[in-house]
C-alpha positions as CSV (number, residue, x, y, z in Angstrom):
1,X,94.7,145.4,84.7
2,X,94.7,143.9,88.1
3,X,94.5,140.8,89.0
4,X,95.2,138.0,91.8
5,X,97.9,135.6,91.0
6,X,99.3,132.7,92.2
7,X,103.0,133.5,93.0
8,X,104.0,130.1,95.2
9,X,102.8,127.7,97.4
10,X,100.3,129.4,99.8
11,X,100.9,132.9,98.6
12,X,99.1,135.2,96.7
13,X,99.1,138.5,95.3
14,X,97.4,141.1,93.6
15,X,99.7,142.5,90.3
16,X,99.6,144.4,87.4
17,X,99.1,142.3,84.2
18,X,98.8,142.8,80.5
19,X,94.8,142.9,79.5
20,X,93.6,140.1,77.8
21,X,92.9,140.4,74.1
22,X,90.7,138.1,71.2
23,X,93.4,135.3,70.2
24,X,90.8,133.2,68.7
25,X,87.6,134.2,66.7
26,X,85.2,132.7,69.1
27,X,86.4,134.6,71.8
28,X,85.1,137.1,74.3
29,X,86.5,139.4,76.3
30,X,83.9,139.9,79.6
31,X,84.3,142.6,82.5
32,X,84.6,140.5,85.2
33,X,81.9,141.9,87.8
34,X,82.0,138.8,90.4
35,X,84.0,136.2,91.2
36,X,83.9,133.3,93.4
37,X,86.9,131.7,95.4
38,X,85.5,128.0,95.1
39,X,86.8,125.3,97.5
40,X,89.2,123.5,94.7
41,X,91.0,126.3,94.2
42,X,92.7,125.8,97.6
43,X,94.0,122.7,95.7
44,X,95.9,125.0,93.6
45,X,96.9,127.5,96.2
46,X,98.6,124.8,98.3
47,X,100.0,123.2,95.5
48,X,98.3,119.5,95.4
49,X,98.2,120.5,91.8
50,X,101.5,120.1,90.5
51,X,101.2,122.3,87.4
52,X,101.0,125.9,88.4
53,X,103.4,128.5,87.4
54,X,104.4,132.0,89.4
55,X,102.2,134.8,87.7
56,X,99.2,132.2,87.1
57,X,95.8,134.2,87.8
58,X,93.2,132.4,89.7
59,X,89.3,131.5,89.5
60,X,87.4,129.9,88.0
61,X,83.7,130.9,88.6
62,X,82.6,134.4,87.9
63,X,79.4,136.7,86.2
64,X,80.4,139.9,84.0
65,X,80.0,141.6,80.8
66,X,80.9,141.1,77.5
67,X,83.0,144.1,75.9
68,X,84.4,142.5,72.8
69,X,83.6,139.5,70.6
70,X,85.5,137.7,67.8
71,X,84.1,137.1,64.6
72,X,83.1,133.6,64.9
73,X,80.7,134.8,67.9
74,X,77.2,134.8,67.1
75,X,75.1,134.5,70.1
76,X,76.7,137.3,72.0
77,X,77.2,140.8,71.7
78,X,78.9,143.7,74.0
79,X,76.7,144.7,76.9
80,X,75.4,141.5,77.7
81,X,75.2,140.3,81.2
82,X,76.5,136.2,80.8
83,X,78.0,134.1,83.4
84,X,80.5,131.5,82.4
85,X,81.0,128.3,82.7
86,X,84.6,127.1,84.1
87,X,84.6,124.3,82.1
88,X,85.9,124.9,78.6
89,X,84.1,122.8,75.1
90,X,84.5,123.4,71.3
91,X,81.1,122.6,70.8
92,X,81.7,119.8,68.0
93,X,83.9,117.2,68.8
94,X,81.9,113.8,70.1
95,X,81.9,114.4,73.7
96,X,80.8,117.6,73.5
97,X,78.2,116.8,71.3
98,X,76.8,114.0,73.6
99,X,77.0,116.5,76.7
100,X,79.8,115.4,77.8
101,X,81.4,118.6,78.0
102,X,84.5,118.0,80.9
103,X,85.6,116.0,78.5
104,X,86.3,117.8,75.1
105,X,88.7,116.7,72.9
106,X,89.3,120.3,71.7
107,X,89.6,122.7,74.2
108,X,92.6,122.0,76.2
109,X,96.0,122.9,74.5
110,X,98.2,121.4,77.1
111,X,96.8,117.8,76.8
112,X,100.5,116.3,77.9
113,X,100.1,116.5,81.6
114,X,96.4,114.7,81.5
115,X,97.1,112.2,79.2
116,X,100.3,110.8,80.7
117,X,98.8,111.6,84.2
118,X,94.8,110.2,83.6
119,X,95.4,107.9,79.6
120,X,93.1,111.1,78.1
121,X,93.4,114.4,77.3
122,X,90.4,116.2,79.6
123,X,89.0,119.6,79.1
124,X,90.6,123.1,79.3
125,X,89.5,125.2,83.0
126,X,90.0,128.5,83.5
127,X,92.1,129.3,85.7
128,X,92.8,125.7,86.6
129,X,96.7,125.5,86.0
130,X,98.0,124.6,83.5
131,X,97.2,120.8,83.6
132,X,94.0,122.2,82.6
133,X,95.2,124.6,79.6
134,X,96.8,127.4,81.4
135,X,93.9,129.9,80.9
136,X,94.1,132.9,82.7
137,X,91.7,132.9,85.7
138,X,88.7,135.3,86.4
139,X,90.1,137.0,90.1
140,X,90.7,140.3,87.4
141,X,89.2,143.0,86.2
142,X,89.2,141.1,82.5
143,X,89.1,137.9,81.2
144,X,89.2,135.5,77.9
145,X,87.0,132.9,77.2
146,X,87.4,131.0,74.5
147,X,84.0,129.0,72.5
148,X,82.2,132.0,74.2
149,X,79.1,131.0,72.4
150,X,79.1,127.4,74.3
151,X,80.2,128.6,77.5
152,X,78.3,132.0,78.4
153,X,75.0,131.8,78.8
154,X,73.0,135.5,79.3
155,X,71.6,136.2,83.0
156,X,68.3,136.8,83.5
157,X,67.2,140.3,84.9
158,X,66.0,139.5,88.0
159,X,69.4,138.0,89.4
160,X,71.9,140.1,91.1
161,X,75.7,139.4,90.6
162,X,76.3,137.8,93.7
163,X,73.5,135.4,92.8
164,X,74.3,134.7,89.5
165,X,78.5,133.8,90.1
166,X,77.2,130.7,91.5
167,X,75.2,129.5,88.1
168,X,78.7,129.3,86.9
169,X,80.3,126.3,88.7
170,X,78.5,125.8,92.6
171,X,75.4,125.5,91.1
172,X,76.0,123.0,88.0
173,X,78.2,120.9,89.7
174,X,75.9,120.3,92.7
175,X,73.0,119.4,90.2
176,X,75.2,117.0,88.4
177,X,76.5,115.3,91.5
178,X,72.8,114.4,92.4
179,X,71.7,113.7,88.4
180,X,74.5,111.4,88.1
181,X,73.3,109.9,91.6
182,X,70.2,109.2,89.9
183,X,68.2,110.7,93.2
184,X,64.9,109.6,92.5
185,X,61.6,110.3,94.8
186,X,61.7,108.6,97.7
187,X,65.5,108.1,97.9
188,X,67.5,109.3,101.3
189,X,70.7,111.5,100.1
190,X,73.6,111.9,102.0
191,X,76.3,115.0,101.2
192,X,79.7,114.9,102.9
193,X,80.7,118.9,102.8
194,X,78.5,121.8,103.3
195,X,80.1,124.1,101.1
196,X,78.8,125.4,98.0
197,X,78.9,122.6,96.1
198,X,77.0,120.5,98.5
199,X,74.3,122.7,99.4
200,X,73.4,122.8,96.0
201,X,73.6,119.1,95.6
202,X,71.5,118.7,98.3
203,X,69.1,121.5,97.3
204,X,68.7,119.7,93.6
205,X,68.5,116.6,95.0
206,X,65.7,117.9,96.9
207,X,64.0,118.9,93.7
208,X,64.8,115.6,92.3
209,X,62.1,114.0,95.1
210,X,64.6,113.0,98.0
211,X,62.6,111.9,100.8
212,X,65.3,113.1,103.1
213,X,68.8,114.7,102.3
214,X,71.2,114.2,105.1
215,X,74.0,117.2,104.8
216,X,77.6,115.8,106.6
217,X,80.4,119.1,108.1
218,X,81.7,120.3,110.8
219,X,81.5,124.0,110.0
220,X,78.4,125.8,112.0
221,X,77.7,128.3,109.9
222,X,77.5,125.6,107.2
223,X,75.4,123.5,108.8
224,X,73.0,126.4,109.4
225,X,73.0,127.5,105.6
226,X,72.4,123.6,104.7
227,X,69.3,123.5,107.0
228,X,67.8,126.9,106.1
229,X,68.1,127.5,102.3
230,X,68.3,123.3,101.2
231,X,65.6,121.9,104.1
232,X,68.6,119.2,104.9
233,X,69.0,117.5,108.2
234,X,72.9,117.8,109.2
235,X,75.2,116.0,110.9
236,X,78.4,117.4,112.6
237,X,81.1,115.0,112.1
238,X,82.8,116.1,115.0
239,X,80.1,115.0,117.4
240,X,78.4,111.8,115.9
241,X,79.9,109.3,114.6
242,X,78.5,109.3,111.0
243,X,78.1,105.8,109.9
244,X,75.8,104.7,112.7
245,X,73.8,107.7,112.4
246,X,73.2,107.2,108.9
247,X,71.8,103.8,109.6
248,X,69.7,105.2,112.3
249,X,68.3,107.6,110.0
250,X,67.7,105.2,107.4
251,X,66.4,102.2,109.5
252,X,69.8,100.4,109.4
253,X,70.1,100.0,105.0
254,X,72.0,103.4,104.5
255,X,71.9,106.0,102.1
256,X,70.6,105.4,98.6
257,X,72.7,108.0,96.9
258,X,75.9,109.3,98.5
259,X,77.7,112.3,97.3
260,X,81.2,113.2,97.9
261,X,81.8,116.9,97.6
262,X,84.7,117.4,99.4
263,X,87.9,116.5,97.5
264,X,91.5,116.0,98.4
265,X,92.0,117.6,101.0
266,X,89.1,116.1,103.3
267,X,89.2,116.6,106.9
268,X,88.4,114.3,109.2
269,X,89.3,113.5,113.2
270,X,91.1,110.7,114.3
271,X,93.6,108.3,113.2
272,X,92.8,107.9,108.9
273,X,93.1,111.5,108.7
274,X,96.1,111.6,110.6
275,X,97.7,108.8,108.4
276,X,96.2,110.9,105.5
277,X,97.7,114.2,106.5
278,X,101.1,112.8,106.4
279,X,101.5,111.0,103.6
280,X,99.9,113.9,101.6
281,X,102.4,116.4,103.4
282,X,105.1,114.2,102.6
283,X,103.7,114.0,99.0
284,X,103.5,109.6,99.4
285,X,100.0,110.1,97.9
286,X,98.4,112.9,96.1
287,X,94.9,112.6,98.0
288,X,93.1,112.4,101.5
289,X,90.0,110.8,100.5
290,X,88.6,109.7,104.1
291,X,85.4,111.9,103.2
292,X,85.2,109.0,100.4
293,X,85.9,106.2,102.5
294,X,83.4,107.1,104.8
295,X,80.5,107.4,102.1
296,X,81.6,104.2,100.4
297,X,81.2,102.3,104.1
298,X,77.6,104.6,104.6
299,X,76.4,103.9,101.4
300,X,72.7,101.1,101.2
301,X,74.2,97.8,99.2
302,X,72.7,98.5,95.8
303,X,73.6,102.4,95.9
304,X,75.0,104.6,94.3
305,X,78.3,106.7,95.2
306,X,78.4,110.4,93.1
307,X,81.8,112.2,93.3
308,X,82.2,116.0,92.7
309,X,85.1,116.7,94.9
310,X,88.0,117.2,92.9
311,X,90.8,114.5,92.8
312,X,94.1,114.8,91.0
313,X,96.3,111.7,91.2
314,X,96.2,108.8,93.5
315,X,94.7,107.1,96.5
316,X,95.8,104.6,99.4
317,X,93.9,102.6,101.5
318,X,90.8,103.0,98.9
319,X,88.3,100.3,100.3
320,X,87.6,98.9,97.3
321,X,86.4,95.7,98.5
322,X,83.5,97.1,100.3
323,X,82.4,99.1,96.9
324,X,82.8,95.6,95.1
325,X,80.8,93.3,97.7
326,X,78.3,96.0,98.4
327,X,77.4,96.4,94.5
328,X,78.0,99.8,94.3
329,X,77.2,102.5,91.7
330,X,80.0,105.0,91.2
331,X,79.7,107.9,88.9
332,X,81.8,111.0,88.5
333,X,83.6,113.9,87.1
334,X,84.0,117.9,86.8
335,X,81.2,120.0,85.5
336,X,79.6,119.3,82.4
337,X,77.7,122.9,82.7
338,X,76.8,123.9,79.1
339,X,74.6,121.1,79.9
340,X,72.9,122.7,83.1
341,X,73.1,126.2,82.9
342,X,70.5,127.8,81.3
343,X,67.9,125.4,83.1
344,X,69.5,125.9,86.4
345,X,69.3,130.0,85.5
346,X,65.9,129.9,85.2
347,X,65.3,128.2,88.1
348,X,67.3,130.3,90.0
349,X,65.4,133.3,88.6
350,X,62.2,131.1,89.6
351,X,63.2,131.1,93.4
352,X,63.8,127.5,93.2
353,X,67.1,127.3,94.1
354,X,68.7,130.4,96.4
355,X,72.5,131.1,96.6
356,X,72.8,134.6,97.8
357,X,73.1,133.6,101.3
358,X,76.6,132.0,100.1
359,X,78.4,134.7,99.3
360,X,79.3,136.0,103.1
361,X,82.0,137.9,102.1
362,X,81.9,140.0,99.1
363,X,85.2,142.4,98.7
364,X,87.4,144.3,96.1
365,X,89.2,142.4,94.1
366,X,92.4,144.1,96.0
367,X,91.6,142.2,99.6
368,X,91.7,138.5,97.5
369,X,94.7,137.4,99.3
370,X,92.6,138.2,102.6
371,X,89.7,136.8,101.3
372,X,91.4,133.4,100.7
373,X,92.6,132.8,103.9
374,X,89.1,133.6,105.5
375,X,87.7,131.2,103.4
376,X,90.4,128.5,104.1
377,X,90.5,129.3,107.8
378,X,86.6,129.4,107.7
379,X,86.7,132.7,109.9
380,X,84.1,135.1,110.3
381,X,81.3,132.6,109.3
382,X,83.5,132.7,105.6
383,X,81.3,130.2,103.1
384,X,82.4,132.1,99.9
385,X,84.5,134.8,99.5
386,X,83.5,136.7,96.4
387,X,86.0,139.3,95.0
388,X,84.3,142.4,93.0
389,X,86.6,143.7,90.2
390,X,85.3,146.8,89.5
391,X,85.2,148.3,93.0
């Protein structure tokens, strides 16, 4: 089969690999029909994430059909239409079982590199490196999931693939980001990052009651979607300073809930970033986190500080001093989507939350390595390149 592989720092390519097969009776094998490039998987592609090997396939976030089940799958036949969640859980250990599913005990069979690197073994990913299990991506015409009866969930009728890619990592993730927020009515919201993942935080925060949600970028087109499809007001970063107007918009207290969904490599002007930039490049710290820094400064004393951008090692200059005086809330973590899904499908099939307008670019699976660097260059209006298998 084909499929779009990792093959060095900043390169990609599109290669002939063996088909996946059942290694485990509670897998699947699914047809992928869509899949997402998703902002963290730049992470991998410029190598912040120290454990990816030449030949590893990428993505994470995709919508297909099944074709073949092992015998321990019961909820799932072939022909079904599922999406599937990135995130991988057995189903029974404890944190699973208390919906804690990004952090199953069982599913990742690499554990080494997270427990020396975080104390704890987290959760497999697919397509995630192999920090995260080594699973084979979903930029291919086939894919394996393991504990396919936890992680796929079947799509309604009504949703098109392009709509329905996003249920399996955008979509969750943003809800999460605003749920562990604890965005209640009345509450002012702030999002640094207009991507996919923070329109949909700031679309379910939204739903959650915000009073206002304030959507932070720099990328028109962004901006635009944030103001359309979530009813956000937006800020370009690049022409206000954001702290000020913050307070301004919030009578001087700042936000109540601030959510970072940015990540490590934030982007920011003037002299942090710069400082950032280098000591990343020169590998002196794994992270730029001035995205962070910034809501941690915005954030209302009291508040609460929600973090969905993806982080992999360490931190300098973290202003820890302002979190601690300010009495500040922080909360956490990748995806717990077994959790969300089928709610968030139904709402999605409801009208309540739109993501078609996300995927800009839709091509064949054959133009990924062009579809990445629109979507890294942000050319052409690019919010989400989504790569189509089967064409």
């Amino acid at each position: 089969m084909k499929a779009l592989c990792w093959t060095g720092v900043g390169k990609l390519d599109v290669q002939n690999v063996p088909d996946p097969t059942i290694l485990n009776d509670q897998d699947a094998i699914v047809k992928v029909t869509a899949s997402s490039v998703c902002g963290s998987d730049l992470h991998l592609l410029n190598g912040y994430i120290p454990a990816m090997r030449a030949g590893d396939i990428m993505g994470h976030e995709f919508v297909g059909e099944i074709v073949e089940t092992g015998p321990g799958v019961h909820q799932h036949r072939p022909g079904d239409r599922v999406v599937v969640c990135s995130i991988l859980g057995c189903g029974r250990c404890r944190q699973c079982e208390e919906g804690w599913w990004a952090l199953c005990d069982n599913s990742n069979p690499q554990p080494a590199f997270t427990e020396t690197a975080y104390g704890s073994p987290t959760a497999g990913i697919l397509g995630y490196s192999h920090a995260m299990g080594g699973f084979a991506g979903s930029h291919a015409e086939y894919v394996r999931v393991p504990f396919a009866d936890h992680g796929a969930f079947t799509v309604p009728d009504g949703l098109a693939d392009e709509e329905a890619v996003f249920a399996s990592d955008a979509v969750p993730t943003g809800w999460m980001g605003a749920e562990l927020g604890g965005v209640r009515p009345g509450d002012v919201v702030a999002v640094w990052g207009a991507g996919g993942v923070g329109q949909m935080a700031a679309r379910a925060s939204a739903l959650l009651g915000a009073h206002r949600v304030v959507v932070i970028d720099r990328v028109p087109e962004r901006l635009e979607q944030a103001e359309r499809h979530c009813g956000a007001t937006t800020l370009d970063y690049t022409d206000v300073d954001v702290g000020p107007a913050l307070r301004e918009l919030t009578g001087g207290r700042g936000p109540d809930v601030c959510i970072e969904a940015v990540g490590m490599e934030a982007h920011k002007k003037g002299p942090q970033y710069l400082y950032d930039r280098v000591k990343q490049g020169l590998r002196l710290q794994t992270d730029r986190s001035v995205a962070l820094r910034e809501a941690i400064h915005a954030c209302r004393k009291g508040g609460t500080v929600s973090v969905l951008g993806v982080f992999g090692g360490v931190l300098d200059k973290f202003p820890f001093g302002a979190a601690m005086n300010k009495g500040l809330t922080f909360r956490m973590g990748q995806q717990h989507g077994q959790r969300y899904i089928p709610m968030l499908l139904d709402r999605m099939a409801a009208g309540e939350i739109s993501t078609s307008h996300l995927a800009t670019h839709p091509m064949p699976l054959s133009e990924g390595p062009r579809g990445y660097r629109m979507f890294q260059d942000k050319s052409d209006g690019c919010v989400r390149a989504v790569l189509l298998p089967q064409e």
